[in-house]
C-alpha positions in Angstrom: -12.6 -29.6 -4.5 -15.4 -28.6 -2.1 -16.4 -25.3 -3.5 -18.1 -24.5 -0.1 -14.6 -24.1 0.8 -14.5 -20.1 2.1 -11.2 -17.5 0.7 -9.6 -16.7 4.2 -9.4 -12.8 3.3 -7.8 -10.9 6.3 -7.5 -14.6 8.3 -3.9 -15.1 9.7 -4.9 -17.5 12.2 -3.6 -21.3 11.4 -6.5 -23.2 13.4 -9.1 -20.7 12.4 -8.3 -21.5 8.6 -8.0 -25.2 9.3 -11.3 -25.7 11.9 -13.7 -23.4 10.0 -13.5 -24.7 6.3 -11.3 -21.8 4.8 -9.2 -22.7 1.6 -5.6 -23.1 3.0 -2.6 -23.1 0.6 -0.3 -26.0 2.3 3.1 -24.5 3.6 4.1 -26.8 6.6 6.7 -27.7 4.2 8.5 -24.9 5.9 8.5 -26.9 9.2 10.6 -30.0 7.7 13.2 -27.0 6.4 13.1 -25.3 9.5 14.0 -28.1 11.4 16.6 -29.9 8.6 18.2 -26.5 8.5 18.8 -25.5 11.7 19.3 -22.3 13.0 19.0 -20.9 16.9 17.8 -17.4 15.4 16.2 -17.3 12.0 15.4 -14.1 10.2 12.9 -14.1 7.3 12.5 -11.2 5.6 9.9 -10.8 3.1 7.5 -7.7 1.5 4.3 -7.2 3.5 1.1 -9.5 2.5 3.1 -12.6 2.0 1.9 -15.2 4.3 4.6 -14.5 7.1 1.3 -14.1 9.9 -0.1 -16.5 8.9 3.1 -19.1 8.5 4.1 -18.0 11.8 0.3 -18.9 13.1 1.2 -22.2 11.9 4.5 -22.8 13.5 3.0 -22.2 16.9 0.4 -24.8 16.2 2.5 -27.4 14.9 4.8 -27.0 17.7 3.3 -25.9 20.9 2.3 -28.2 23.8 -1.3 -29.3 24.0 -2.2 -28.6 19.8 -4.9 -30.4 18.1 -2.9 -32.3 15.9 -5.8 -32.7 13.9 -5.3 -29.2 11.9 -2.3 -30.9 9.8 -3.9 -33.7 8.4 -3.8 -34.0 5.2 -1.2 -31.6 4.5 2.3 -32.1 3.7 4.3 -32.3 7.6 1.7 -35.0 8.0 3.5 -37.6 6.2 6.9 -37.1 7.9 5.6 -39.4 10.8 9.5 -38.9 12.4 9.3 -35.1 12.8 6.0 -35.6 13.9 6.6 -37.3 17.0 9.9 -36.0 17.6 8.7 -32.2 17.5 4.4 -31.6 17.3 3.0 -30.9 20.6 6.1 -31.0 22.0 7.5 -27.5 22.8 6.1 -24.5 24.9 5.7 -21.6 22.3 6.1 -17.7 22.6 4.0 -16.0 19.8 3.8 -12.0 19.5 3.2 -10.1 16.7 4.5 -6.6 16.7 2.3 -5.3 13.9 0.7 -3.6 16.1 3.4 -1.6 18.0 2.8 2.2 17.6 2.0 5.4 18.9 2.9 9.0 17.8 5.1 8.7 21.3 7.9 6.8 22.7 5.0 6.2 25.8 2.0 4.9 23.6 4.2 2.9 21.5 6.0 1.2 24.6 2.8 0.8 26.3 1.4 -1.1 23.5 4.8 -3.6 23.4 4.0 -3.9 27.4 0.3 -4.7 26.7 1.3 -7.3 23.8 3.9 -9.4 26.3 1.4 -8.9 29.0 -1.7 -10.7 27.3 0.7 -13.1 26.0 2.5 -14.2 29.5 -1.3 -14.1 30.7 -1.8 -17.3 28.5 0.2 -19.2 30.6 -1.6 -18.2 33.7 -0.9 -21.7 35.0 2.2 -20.6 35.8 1.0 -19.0 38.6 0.2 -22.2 40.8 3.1 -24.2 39.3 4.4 -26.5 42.2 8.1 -25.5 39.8 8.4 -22.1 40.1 9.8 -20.5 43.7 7.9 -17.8 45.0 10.7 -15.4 43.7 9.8 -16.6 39.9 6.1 -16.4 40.8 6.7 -12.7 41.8 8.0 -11.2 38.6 5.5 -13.6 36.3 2.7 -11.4 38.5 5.1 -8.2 37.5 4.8 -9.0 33.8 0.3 -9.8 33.9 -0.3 -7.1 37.0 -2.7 -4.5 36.2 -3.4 -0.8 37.8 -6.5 0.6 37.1 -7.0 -1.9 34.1 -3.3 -1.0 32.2 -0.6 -3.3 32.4 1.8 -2.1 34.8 5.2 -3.6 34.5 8.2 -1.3 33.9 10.5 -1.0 31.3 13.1 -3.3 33.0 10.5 -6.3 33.6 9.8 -5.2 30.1 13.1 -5.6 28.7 13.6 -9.0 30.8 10.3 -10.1 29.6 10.8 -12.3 26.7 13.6 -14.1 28.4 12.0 -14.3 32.1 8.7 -16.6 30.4 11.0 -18.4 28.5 13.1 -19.7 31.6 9.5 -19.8 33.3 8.1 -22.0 30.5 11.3 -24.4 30.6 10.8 -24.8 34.7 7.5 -25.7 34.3 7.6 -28.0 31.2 11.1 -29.2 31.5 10.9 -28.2 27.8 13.0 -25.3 25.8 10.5 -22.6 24.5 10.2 -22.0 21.2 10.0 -17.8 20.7 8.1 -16.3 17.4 7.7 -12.9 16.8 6.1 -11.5 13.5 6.4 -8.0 12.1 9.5 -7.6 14.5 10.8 -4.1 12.6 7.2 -2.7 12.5 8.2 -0.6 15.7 11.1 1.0 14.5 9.2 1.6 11.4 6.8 3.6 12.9 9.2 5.2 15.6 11.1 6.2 12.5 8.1 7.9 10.9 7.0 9.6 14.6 10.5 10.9 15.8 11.1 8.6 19.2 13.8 6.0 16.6 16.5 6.6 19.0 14.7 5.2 22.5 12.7 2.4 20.7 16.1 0.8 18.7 17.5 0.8 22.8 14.3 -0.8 24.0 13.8 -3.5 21.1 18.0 -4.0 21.3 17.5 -4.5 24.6 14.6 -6.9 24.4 15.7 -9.3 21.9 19.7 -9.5 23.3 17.7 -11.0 26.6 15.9 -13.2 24.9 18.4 -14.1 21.8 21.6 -14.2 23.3 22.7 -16.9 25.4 19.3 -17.9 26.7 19.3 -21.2 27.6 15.6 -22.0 28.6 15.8 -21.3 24.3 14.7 -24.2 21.7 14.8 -21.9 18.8 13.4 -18.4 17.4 11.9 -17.4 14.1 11.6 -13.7 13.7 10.1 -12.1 10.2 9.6 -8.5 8.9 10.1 -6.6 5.8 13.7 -5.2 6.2 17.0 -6.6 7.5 17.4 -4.1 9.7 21.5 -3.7 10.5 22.5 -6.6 13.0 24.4 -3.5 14.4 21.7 -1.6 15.7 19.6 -4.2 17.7 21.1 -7.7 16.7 24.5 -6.4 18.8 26.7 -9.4 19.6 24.0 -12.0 17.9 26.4 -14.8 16.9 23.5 -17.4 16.4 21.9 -15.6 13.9 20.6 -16.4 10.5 18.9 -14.0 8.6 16.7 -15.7 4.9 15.8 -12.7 2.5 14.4 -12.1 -0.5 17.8 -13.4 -2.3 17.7 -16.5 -0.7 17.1 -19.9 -2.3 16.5 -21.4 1.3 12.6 -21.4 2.0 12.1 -19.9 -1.2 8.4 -21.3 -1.8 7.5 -20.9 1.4 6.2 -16.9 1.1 4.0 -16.3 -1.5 2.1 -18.5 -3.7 3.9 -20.3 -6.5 2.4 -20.7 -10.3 1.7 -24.2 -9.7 -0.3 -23.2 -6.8 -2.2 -20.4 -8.4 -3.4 -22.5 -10.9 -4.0 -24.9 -8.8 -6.2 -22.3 -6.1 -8.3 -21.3 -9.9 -9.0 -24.5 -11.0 -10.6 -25.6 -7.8 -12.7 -22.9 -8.3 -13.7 -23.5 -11.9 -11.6 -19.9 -12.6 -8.7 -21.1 -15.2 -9.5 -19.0 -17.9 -8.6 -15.8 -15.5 -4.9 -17.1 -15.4 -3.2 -14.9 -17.8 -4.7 -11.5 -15.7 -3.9 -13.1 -12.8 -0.1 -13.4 -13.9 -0.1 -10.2 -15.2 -1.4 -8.1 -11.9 0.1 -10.4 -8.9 2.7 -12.2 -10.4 6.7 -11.1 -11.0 8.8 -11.5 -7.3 11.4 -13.2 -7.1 12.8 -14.9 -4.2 15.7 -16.6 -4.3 15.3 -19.4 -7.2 11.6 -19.0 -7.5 8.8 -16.5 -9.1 5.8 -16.2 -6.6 2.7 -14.1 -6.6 1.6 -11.9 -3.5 -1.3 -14.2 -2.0 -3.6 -10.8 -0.3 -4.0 -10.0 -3.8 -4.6 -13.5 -5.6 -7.1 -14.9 -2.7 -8.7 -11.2 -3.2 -9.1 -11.2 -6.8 -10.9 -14.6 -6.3 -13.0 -13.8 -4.4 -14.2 -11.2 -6.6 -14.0 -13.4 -9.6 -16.7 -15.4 -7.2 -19.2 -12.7 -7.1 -18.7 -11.4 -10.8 -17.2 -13.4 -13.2 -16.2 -10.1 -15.4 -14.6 -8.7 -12.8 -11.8 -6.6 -13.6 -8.1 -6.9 -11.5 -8.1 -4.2 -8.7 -5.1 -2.4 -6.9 -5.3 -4.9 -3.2 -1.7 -4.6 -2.1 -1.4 -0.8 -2.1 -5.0 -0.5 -0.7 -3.7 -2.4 2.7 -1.1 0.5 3.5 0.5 3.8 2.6 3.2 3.8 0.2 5.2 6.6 2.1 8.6 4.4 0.7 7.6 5.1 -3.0 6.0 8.8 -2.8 9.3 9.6 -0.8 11.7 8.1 -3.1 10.3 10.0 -5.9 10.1 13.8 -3.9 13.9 12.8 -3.9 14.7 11.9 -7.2 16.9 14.1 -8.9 16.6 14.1 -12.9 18.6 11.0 -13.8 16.5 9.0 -10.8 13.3 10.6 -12.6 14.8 9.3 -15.9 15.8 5.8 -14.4 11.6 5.4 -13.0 10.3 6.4 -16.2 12.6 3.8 -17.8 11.3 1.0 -15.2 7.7 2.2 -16.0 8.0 1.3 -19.5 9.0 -2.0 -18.7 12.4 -2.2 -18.9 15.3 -2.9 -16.2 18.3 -1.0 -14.5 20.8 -2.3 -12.4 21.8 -0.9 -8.8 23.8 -2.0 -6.2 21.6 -3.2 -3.2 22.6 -2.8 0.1 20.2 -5.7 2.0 21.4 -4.3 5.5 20.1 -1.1 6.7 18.9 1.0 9.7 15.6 3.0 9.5 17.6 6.4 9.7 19.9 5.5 7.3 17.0 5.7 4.8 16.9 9.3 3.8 21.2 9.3 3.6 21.2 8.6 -0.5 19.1 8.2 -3.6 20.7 4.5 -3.5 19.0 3.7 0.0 15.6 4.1 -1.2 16.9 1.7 -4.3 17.3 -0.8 -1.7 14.4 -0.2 0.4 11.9 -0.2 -2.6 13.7 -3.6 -3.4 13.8 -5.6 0.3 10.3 -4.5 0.8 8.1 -5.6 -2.9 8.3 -2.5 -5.2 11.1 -3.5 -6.9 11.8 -7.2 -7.9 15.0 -9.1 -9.3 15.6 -10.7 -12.7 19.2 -12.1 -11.5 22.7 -10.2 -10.9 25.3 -9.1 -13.1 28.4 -9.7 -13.0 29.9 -6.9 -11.1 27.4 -8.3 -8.2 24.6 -5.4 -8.6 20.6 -6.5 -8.9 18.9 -6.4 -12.3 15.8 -5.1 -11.2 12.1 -4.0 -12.7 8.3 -3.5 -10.9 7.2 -6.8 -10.2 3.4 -6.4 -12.2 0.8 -3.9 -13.1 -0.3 -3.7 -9.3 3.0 -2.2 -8.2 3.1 0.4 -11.7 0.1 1.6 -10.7 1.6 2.6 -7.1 4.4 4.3 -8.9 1.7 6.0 -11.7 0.2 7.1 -8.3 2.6 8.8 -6.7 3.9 10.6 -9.8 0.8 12.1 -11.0 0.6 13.2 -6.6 4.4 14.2 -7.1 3.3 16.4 -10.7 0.3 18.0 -8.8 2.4 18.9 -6.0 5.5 19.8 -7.7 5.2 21.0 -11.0 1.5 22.2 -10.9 2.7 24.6 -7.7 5.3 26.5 -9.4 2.9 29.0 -10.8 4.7 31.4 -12.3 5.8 29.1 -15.7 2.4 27.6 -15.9 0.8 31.0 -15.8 2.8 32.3 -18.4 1.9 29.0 -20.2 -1.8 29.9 -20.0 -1.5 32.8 -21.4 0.3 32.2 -24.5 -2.8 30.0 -24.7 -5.0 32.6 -24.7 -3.4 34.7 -26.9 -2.4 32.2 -29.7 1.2 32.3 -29.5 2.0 29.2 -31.0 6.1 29.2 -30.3 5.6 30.4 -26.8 3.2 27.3 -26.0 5.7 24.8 -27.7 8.7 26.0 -26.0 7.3 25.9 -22.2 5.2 23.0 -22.7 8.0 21.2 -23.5 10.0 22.7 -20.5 7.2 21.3 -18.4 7.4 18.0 -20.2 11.4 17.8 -19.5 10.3 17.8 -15.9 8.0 15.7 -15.9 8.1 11.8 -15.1 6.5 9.7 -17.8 3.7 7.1 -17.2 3.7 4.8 -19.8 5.2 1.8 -21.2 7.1 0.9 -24.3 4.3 -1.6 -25.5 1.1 0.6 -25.1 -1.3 1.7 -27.7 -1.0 4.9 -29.1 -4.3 5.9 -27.5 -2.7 4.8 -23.7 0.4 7.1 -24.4 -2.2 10.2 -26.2 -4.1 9.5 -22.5 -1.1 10.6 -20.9 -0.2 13.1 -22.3 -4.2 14.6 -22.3 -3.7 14.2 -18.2 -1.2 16.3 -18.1 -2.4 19.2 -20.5 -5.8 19.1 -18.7 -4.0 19.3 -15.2 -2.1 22.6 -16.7 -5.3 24.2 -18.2 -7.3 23.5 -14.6 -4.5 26.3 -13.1 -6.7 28.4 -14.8 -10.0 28.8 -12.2 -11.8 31.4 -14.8 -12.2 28.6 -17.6 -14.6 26.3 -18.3 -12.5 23.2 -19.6 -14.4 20.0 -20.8 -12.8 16.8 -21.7 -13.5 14.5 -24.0 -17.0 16.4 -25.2 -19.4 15.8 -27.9 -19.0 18.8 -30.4 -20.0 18.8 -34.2 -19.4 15.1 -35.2 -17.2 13.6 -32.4 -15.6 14.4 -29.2 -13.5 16.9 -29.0 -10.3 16.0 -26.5 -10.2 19.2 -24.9 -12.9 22.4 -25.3 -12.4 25.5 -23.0 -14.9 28.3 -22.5 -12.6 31.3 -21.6 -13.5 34.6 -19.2 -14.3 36.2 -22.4 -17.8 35.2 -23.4 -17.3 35.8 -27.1 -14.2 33.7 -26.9 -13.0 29.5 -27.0 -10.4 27.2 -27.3 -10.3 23.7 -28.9 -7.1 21.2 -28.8 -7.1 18.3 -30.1 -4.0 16.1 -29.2 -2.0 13.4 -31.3 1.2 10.9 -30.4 3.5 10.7 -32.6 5.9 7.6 -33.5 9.0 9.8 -34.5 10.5 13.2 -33.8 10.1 13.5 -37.6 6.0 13.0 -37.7 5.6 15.8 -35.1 4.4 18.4 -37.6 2.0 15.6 -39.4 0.4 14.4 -36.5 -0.4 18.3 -36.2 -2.2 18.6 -39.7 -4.0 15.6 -38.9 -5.2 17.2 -35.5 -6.1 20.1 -37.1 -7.8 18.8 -40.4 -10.0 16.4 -37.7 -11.1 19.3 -35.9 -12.2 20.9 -39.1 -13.6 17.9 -40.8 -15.6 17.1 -38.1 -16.6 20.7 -37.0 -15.3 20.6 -33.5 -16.5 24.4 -33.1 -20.4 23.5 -33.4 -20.7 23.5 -29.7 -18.9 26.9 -28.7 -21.0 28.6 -31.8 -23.8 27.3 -30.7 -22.8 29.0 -27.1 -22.0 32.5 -28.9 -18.4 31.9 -28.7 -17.1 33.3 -32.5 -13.7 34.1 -31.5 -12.1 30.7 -31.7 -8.5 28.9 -31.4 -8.3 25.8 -32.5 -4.9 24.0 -31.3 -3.5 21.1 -32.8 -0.3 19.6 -30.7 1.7 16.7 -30.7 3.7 14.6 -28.6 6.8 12.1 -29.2 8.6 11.6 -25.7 9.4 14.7 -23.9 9.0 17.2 -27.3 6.0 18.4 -28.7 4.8 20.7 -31.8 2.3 23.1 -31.3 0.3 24.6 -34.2 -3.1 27.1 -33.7 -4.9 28.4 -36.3 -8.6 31.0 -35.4 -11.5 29.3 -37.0 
C-alpha cells in the first residue's frame, strides 16, 4: 500500500475520502444489502463514532443523479456490474444530517432544522426554472430557500411539509423517486431532552418524518441512523414500512465499525502489526449482531499517533469526542446493589439485564433498568450473547470505555462522598489523635460506600493505587495539612507524609493490599516494619516535626486494618 495514503480523522465526506488520497476502509458492501434486502424505511442504529456519517456520505454518492462514478472503483459495489447500472447515478437524493440540531430553546433548535432543509433544498436550485414544475410548486420551493434579512424564513408548516414537498419536486423534475437520508436523526430530541423543549420538538420531528415516511409516493426509499431506537410511538406513529437494524442485529452487521480482519489489515499497510494486541485491548469488544468490531474514531486515531511516535501509548478518543452525561447520570442513580453490579463489571466480569431496545428520551430517568438499556443501545455496555430467559449478558466493551466509567466514579466520590463532611471530619481527626479503632471503623464505612475501580486481574500495586486515591482524597478535606504523596524520606518513598497545623507534629502511612481477609493484620506489620527499616521519619525530623504517627493500614475489598504506633 501507498503509505502517502492520509488517516481521514474527522472526514465524513465519501468523495472527499475518495478524490483526496485518504485511507478508506471499503463498506459499499452495505449498498448490495441494502438493495437485496429491501426495506421502504430503514433504521440503523448504532453507538456514536461508528462510520454511520460517513456510510451515509457514501450512499448519496453511489446513488444520486450526476455522481462521479469514478469514487467506487476499485471497491467492492464495483464488481456487481448489475446493481451498478440498475441503481448508480440513477436516483435524486435527500441528504441531512441532524447532528447538528440544537439550541438551549425550542426557537434556536427549530431554526437550525429550518436552516439545514433550507441549504439542502437550495442544492437543487434548478428547480426553480424547471419547465416541470407549475408555478404553484415553484412558489413553495421559493418558501422553503427564501431569506429575510439573511435567515431562512419558512414557517413551521412549510417546515413540517418540507421533506415531502422536495421529494415530490425532485420526482416531477427527474421522473425519478428520491431517495431520502438523514443521519443523527434522534440528535434533536437528545438535546431537547437535555434543554427542556422534549415535548414541542417530538411534535415537530413526528410531524416531519410522517410527511415524508408515510405514504409518500414521489419515495424510492429512506435510510435513517442514530444511536437509540427511539419508541416508534412517539414519532414513528402509524409507520407500517418501517424496519429498524440495531445493535442485535445480524443484518449489516460488518457494515459499522471495523472488523479484526480489517484492523489488521488498516496496521499492516502501515508497517504497524506488532501494535495489534493494544489495539484489541483499547478499541476492540462490540458486538453487533454476529460480529465483534472495533470503534474506527479511535483505531484511525491511535494510528495516526502510532505515525508520529512509534511508543505511543493508547489514549481515551471516544470519550474525548463528547460528554458522557448517560454514564455520570446512571451512576448519581445507582442505588447500592447498582454500585455493586458496576464495580463487578469493572473488574471484568458480566451481569445479565433485561434490555428494553425501544425507548423515548423521557422515559430515561423512569428506572435504574432504563439507563441499563441506554448505556447498552448507545456503546458503554456490549453483549456476549443472551440467556435463556431472553435477558443480555453484558460487560464494558474495552479499556477505553472503563476508563469513562473510572471517570465518572472518582467525579461521583468527589462529589458525593467527599461532600458529606461531617464523617470525614470526624475521620480526620481520629487521625490526628491516633485512635486506631476509630480510623478502621469509618474508613471502612466510607469504603462500603464507595464504588471500586479495579479489576480482578490487576497487580497488587494497581489495586494499592486505588486504594492510595482514595485515602489521599480524604486526607485533602483537611486544608491545614501539608500532605505529600509518594515522597522521598529516609531510604524510599514514603506513600503518604503529612505535615499537620502543629509544627512539632507528622503523620506517615504507608498502605498495603492484602490477598485475604485473613492477611489484613500482616500486611500491617509489614507496613509498619518498612516504615521503620527504611526510616520513613528522616524527612519530618529533619523539619522539626518529633511528635510522630506512623500508620500502617491495609486493604482487602471493602475492609481494612488500621494499626498506628508514635515513633
Amino acid at each position: 500500500m501507498d503509505r502517502k495514503l492520509k488517516l481521514p480523522i474527522g472526514i465524513d465526506n465519501f468523495e472527499k475520502i475518495r478524490k483526496e488520497n485518504f485511507y478508506y476502509v471499503d463498506k459499499t458492501k452495505l449498498i448490495e444489502q441494502l438493495l437485496e434486502r429491501w426495506g421502504e424505511v430503514n433504521l440503523f442504529t448504532r453507538p456514536r463514532r461508528f462510520g454511520k456519517t460517513l456510510n451515509m456520505s457514501m450512499l448519496k454518492y453511489f446513488f444520486e443523479i450526476g455522481t462521479d462514478q469514478t469514487l467506487f472503483d476499485g471497491l467492492y459495489i464495483s464488481d456487481n456490474q448489475q446493481l451498478k447500472e440498475e441503481y448508480m447515478g440513477k436516483f435524486p437524493v435527500i441528504f441531512l444530517s441532524l447532528k447538528g440540531v440544537e439550541g438551549l430553546t425550542f426557537e434556536n433548535a427549530k431554526y437550525r432544522l429550518m436552516q439545514l432543509v433550507g441549504r439542502e433544498a437550495n442544492r437543487f436550485h434548478f428547480l426553480s426554472d424547471s419547465d416541470r414544475l407549475t408555478e404553484d410548486d415553484k412558489k413553495i420551493y421559493h418558501a422553503m430557500i427564501s431569506l429575510s434579512d439573511g435567515m431562512y424564513s419558512m414557517n413551521e408548516e412549510v417546515l413540517i411539509s418540507s421533506l415531502k414537498i422536495l421529494s415530490e419536486l425532485l420526482y416531477k423534475h427527474y421522473g425519478k423517486k428520491t431517495i431520502l437520508l438523514i443521519d443523527e436523526y434522534d440528535v434533536p430530541l437528545d438535546k431537547a431532552f437535555q434543554n427542556g423543549y422534549y415535548k414541542e420538538m417530538t411534535t415537530l420531528i413526528r410531524g416531519m418524518f410522517g410527511e415524508a415516511l408515510k405514504t409518500n409516493d414521489s419515495l424510492q426509499f429512506a435510510v435513517l441512523t442514530g444511536c437509540l431506537r427511539v419508541s416508534k410511538e412517539s414519532i414513528f406513529t402509524g409507520l407500517n414500512n418501517f424496519k429498524v437494524v440495531s445493535i442485535t442485529d445480524s443484518r449489516f452487521d460488518e457494515q459499522f465499525g471495523f472488523t479484526d480482519e480489517e484492523v489488521q489489515r488498516l496496521l499492516a499497510d502501515y508497517h504497524l502489526k506488532d501494535h495489534i494486541e493494544e489495539t484489541k485491548e483499547w478499541y476492540d469488544g462490540y458486538h453487533f449482531g454476529d460480529t465483534d468490531v472495533y470503534c474506527p474514531w479511535d483505531v484511525v486515531n491511535h494510528v495516526d499517533c502510532l505515525l508520529e511516535d512509534p511508543n505511543a501509548e493508547p489514549q481515551s478518543y471516544w470519550i474525548n469526542t463528547s460528554g458522557n452525561d448517560l454514564v455520570k447520570r446512571f451512576i448519581d442513580k445507582a442505588d447500592k446493589t447498582t454500585r455493586n453490579e458496576i464495580e463487578r463489571l469493572i473488574a471484568g466480569d458480566m451481569i445479565e439485564k433485561s434490555i428494553r431496545m425501544e425507548l423515548t428520551y423521557d422515559e430515561i430517568d423512569n428506572s435504574i433498568d432504563n439507563l441499563w438499556s441506554i448505556l447498552f443501545t448507545t456503546g458503554y455496555l456490549t453483549q456476549q450473547g443472551k440467556s435463556e430467559r431472553g435477558v443480555y449478558r453484558l460487560v464494558i466493551p474495552n479499556k477505553e470505555i472503563r476508563e469513562v466509567y473510572i471517570l465518572q466514579i472518582q467525579e461521583w466520590f468527589k462529589d458525593s462522598v467527599l461532600h458529606n463532611r461531617e464523617p470525614i471530619n470526624q475521620l480526620l481527626k481520629a487521625i490526628k489523635e491516633g485512635d486506631a479503632d476509630t480510623v478502621e471503623k469509618d474508613l471502612t464505612k466510607i469504603l462500603v460506600n464507595t464504588i471500586s475501580i479495579f479489576d480482578t486481574k490487576s497487580r497488587k500495586e494497581e489495586k494499592e493505587i486505588f486504594y492510595h486515591g482514595i485515602v489521599l482524597g480524604l486526607l485533602r478535606c483537611e486544608s491545614e495539612w501539608l500532605i505529600q504523596s509518594n515522597i522521598e524520606s529516609g531510604d524510599g518513598l514514603v506513600d503518604i507524609l503529612i505535615e499537620t497545623e502543629d509544627p512539632d507534629a507528622g503523620i506517615i502511612i504507608e498502605l498495603k493490599y492484602a490477598q485475604t481477609f485473613q492477611g489484613l493484620s500482616k500486611a500491617c506489620e509489614n507496613a509498619m516494619r518498612q516504615i521503620r527499616e527504611r526510616r520513613y521519619d528522616e524527612r519530618l525530623r529533619n523539619e522539626g516535626r518529633n511528635d510522630i504517627l506512623a500508620y500502617g493500614i491495609a486493604f482487602c475489598k471493602k475492609k481494612c486494618k488500621v494499626v498506628v504506633e508514635r515513633l
